[in-house]
C-alpha positions in Angstrom: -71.3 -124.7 -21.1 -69.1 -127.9 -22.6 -70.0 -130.8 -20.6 -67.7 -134.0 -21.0 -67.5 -137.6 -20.2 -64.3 -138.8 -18.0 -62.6 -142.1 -18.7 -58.9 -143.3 -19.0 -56.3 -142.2 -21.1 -55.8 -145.7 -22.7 -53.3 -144.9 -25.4 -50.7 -142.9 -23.2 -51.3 -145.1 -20.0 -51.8 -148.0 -18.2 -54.7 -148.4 -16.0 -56.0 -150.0 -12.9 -58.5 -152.8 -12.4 -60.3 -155.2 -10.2 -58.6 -158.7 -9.5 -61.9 -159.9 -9.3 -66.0 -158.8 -8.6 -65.1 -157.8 -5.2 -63.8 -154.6 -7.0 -66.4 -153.4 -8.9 -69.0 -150.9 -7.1 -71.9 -149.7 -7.7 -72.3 -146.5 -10.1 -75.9 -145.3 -9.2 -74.2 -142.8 -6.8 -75.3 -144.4 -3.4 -72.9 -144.7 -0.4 -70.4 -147.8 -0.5 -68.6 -146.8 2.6 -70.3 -148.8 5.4 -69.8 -152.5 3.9 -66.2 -151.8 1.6 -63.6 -153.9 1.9 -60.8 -152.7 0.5 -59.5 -155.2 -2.1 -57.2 -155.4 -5.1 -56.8 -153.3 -7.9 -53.9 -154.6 -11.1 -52.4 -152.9 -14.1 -54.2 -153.9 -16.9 -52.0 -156.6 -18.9 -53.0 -156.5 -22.8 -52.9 -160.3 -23.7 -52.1 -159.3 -27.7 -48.9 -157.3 -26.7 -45.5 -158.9 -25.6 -44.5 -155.8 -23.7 -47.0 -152.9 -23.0 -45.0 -149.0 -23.0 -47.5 -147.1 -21.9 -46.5 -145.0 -18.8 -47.7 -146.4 -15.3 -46.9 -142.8 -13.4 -50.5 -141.8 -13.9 -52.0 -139.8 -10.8 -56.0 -141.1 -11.9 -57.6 -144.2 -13.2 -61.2 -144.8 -14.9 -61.1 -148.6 -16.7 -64.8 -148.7 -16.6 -66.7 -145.4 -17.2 -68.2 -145.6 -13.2 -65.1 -146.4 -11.4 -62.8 -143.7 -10.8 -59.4 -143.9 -9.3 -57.3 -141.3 -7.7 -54.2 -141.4 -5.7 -54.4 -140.0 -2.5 -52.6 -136.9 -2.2 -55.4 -135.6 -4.7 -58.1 -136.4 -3.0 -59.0 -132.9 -1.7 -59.2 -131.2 -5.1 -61.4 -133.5 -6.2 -63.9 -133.3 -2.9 -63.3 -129.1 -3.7 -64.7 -130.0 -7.4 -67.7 -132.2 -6.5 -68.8 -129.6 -3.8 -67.9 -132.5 -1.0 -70.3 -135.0 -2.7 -67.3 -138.1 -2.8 -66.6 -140.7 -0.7 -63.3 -142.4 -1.1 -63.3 -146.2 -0.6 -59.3 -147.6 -0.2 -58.3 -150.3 -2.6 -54.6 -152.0 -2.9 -52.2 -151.9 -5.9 -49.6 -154.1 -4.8 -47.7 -153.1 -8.2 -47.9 -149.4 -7.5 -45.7 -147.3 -4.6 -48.3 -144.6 -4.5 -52.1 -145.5 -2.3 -55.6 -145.1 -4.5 -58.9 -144.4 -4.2 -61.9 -145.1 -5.4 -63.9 -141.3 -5.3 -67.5 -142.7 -5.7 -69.9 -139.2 -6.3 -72.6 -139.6 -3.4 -75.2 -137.0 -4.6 -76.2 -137.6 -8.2 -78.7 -134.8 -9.5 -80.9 -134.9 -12.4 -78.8 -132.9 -15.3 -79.4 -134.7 -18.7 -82.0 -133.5 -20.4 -84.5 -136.8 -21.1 -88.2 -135.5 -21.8 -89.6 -136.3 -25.3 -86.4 -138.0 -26.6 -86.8 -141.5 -27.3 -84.2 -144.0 -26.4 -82.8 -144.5 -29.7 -82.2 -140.4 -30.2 -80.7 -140.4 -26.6 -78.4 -143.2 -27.9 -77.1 -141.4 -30.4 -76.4 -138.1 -28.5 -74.5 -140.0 -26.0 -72.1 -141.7 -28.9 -72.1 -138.1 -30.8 -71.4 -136.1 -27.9 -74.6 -133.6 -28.3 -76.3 -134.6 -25.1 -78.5 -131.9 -23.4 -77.8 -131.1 -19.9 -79.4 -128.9 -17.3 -77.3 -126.2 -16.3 -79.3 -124.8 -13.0 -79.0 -128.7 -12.0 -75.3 -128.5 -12.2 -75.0 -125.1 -10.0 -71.4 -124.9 -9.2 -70.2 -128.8 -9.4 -67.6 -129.2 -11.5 -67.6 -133.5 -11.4 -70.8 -135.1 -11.4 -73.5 -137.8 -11.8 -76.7 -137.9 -13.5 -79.5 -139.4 -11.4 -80.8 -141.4 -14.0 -77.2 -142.1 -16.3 -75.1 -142.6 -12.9 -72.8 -145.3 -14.6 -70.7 -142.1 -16.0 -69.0 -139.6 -14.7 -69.2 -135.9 -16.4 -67.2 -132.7 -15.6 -67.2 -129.1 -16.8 -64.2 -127.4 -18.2 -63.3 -126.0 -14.8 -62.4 -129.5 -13.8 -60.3 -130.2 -16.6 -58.7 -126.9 -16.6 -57.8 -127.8 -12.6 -56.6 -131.0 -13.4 -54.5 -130.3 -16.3 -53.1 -127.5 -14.2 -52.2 -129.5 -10.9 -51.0 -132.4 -13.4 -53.0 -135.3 -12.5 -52.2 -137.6 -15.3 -53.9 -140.8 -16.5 -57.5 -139.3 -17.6 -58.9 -138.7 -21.2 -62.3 -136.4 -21.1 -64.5 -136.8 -24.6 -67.3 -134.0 -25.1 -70.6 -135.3 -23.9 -73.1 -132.5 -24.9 -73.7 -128.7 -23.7 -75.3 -127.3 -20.3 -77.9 -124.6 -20.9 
């Protein structure tokens, strides 16, 4: 099974991100919930452009490989996805109409494979896409995190194929290796 990395479509859209530190989170996959605060998330402004024309009517947001955003009335397909392993911390994007959320995956399991590759070769699979990933660690979530890699977010095929078919825009997904 294809296993791939999620982050933001950057050349079709716009994305969301922190005014300041009180917006980033943590990305080892522990709970955030009991000391958020919601606070405010911007569209990215690209200093070298007069005018930026990418679209702004994206449904999902990930600026920074562990921080990803979804607008609310999508929330439940991606708590379906992740087997019920999200919590969603609100944020405010006074420049949007629609209300997002930051779906942090609680319940990280060990899924890349790590034993006898050195640090270099791991490395390298992660830039080439050939990382090796445990498929009975996976069992039936479609979004994840690895235990020990838990700054990224990976997904199956299945989660693409749900979100390209309920059109939530904004995401890019780039192969990360294979599940066996």
């Amino acid at each position: 099974m294809d296993i791939y990395k999620i982050g933001s479509d950057y050349e079709n859209y716009r994305f969301l991100i922190p005014f300041d530190d009180n917006g980033l989170t943590s990305t080892d996959g522990t709970s955030l919930i009991k000391n958020w605060k919601s606070c405010n998330y911007f569209l990215f402004k690209d200093p070298k452009k007069k005018t930026d024309t990418r679209k702004i009517d994206f449904k999902a947001s990930c600026y920074h490989s562990g921080v990803l955003m979804i607008e609310e009335n999508y929330k439940d397909i991606f708590t379906k996805l992740s087997e019920e392993s999200i919590e969603y911390l609100k944020i405010n994007t006074p420049e949007l109409n629609d209300s997002f959320y930051i779906a942090n995956i609680i319940k990280s399991v060990e899924t890349i494979e790590y034993e006898g590759i050195s640090h270099e070769d791991f490395m390298n699979s992660f830039k080439n896409g050939t990382m090796k990933f445990k498929l009975e660690n996976i069992l039936n979530k479609e979004i994840f995190r690895d235990k020990r890699f838990s700054s990224f977010y990976f997904c199956t095929q299945k989660f693409i194929d749900k979100i390209n078919e309920i059109n939530i825009t904004g995401l890019k997904f780039t192969n990360a290796g294979i599940a066996f």
